[in-house]
C-alpha positions as CSV (number, residue, x, y, z in Angstrom):
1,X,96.2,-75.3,-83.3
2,X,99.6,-74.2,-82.7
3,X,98.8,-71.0,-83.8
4,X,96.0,-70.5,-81.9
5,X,97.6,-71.3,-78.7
6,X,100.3,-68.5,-79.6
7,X,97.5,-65.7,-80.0
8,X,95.6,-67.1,-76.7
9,X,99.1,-66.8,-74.9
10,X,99.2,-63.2,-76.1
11,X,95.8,-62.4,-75.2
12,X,96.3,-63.4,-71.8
13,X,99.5,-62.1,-71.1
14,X,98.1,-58.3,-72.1
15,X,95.1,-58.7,-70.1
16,X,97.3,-59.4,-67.0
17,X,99.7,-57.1,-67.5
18,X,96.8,-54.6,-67.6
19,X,95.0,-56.1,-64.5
20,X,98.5,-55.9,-62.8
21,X,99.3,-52.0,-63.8
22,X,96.1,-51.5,-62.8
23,X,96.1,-53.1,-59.4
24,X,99.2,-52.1,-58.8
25,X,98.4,-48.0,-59.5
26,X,95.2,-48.7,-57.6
27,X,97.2,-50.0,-54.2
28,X,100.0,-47.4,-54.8
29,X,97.3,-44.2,-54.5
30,X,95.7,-46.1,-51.5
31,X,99.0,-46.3,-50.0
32,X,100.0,-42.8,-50.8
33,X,103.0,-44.4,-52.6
34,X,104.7,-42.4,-55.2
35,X,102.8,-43.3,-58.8
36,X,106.8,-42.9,-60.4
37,X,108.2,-45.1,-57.4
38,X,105.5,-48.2,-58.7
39,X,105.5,-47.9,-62.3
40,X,109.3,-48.2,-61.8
41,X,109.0,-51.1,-59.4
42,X,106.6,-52.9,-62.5
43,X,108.9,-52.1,-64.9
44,X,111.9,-53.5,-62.8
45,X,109.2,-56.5,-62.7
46,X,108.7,-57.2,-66.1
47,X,111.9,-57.0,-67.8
48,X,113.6,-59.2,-64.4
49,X,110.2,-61.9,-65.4
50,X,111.9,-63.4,-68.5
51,X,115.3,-64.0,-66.6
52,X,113.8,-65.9,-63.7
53,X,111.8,-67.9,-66.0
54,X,115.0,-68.6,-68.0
55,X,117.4,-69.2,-64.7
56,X,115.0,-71.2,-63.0
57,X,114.6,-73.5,-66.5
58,X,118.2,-73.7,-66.3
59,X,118.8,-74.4,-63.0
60,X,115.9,-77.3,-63.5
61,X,118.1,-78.9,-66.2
62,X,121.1,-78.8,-64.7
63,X,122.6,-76.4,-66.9
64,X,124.1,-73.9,-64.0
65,X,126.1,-72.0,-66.5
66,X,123.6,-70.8,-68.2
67,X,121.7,-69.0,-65.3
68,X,124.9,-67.4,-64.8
69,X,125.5,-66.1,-68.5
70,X,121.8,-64.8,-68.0
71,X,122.7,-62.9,-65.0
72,X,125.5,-60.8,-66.5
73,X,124.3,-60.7,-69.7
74,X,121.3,-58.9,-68.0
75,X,123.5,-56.6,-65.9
76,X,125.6,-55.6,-69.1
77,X,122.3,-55.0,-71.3
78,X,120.6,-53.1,-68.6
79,X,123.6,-51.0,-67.4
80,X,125.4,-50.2,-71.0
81,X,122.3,-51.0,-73.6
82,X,119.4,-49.4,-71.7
83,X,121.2,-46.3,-70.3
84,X,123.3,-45.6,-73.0
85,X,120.4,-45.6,-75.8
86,X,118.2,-43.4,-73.0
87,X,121.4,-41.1,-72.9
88,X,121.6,-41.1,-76.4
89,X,117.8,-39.8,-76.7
90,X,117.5,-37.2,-73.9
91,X,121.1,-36.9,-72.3
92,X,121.2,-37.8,-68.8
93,X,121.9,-34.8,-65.7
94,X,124.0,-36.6,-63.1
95,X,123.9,-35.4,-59.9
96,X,127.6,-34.7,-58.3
97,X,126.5,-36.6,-55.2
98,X,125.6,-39.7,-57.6
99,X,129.1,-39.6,-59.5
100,X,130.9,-38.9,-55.9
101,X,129.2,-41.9,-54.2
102,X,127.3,-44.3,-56.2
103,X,129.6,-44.9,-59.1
104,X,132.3,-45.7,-56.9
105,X,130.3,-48.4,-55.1
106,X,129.5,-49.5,-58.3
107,X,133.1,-49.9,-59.5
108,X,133.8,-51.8,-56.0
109,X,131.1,-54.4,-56.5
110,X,131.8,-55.1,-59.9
111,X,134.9,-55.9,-59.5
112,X,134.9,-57.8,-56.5
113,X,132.4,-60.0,-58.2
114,X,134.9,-60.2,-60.9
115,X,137.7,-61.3,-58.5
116,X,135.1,-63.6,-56.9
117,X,134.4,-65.5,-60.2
118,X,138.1,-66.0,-61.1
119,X,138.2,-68.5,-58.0
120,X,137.3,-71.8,-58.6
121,X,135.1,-71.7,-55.1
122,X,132.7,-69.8,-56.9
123,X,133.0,-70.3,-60.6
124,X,134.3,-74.1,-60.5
125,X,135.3,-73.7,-64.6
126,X,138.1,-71.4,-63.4
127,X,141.8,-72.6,-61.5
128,X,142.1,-70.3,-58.4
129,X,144.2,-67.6,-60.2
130,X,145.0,-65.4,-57.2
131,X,144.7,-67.8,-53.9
132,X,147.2,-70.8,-55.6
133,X,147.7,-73.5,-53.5
């Protein structure tokens, strides 16, 4: 029965997924949106879906540290994994604005969020290493 309720699970979840691409390309080319701009904005969906579900069970038990580990653990696997092996397969052209502007940013909010989580306000497993009492 088990078994059967796995293969009904998978059934259905493809059969959504297909309504939803399809809805979803259907309202974009009514719109006039960019087809690139939704299929990006479904992919961004479906592979944020699994990490909701999992911080939101989390959260539900009581088990804060675990929605936490997913979030980073996302952010690494989607920064380093995901770009690197697409760079790996078809090298990536980065624009001069991109590296001038947006890295930069990037390097500020990373590590402000890594300052942030090495006070015990935020992250309450940690002493306050830079504001001591």
């Amino acid at each position: 029965m088990e078994l059967f309720f796995l293969i009904l699970g998978f059934i259905v979840i493809i059969k959504a997924t297909s309504v939803l691409v399809d809805c979803a390309s259907a309202l974009a080319i009514k719109c006039k949106v960019p087809k690139i701009l939704i299929a990006l904005t479904i992919v961004a969906f479906g592979t944020s879906a699994p990490e909701i579900g999992i911080s939101f069970s989390s959260i539900a038990s009581n088990n804060d540290t675990m929605a936490f580990a997913n979030v980073i653990g996302s952010c690494i696997v989607n920064v380093f994994l995901i770009i690197g092996l697409g760079a790996i397969i078809n090298p990536l052209r980065i624009k001069h604005t991109t590296i001038k502007k947006e890295l930069p940013l990037l390097f500020i909010i990373t590590t402000s969020f890594a300052v942030l989580m090495l006070d015990s306000l935020f992250n309450p497993l940690t002493s306050n290493y830079f504001f001591s009492k």
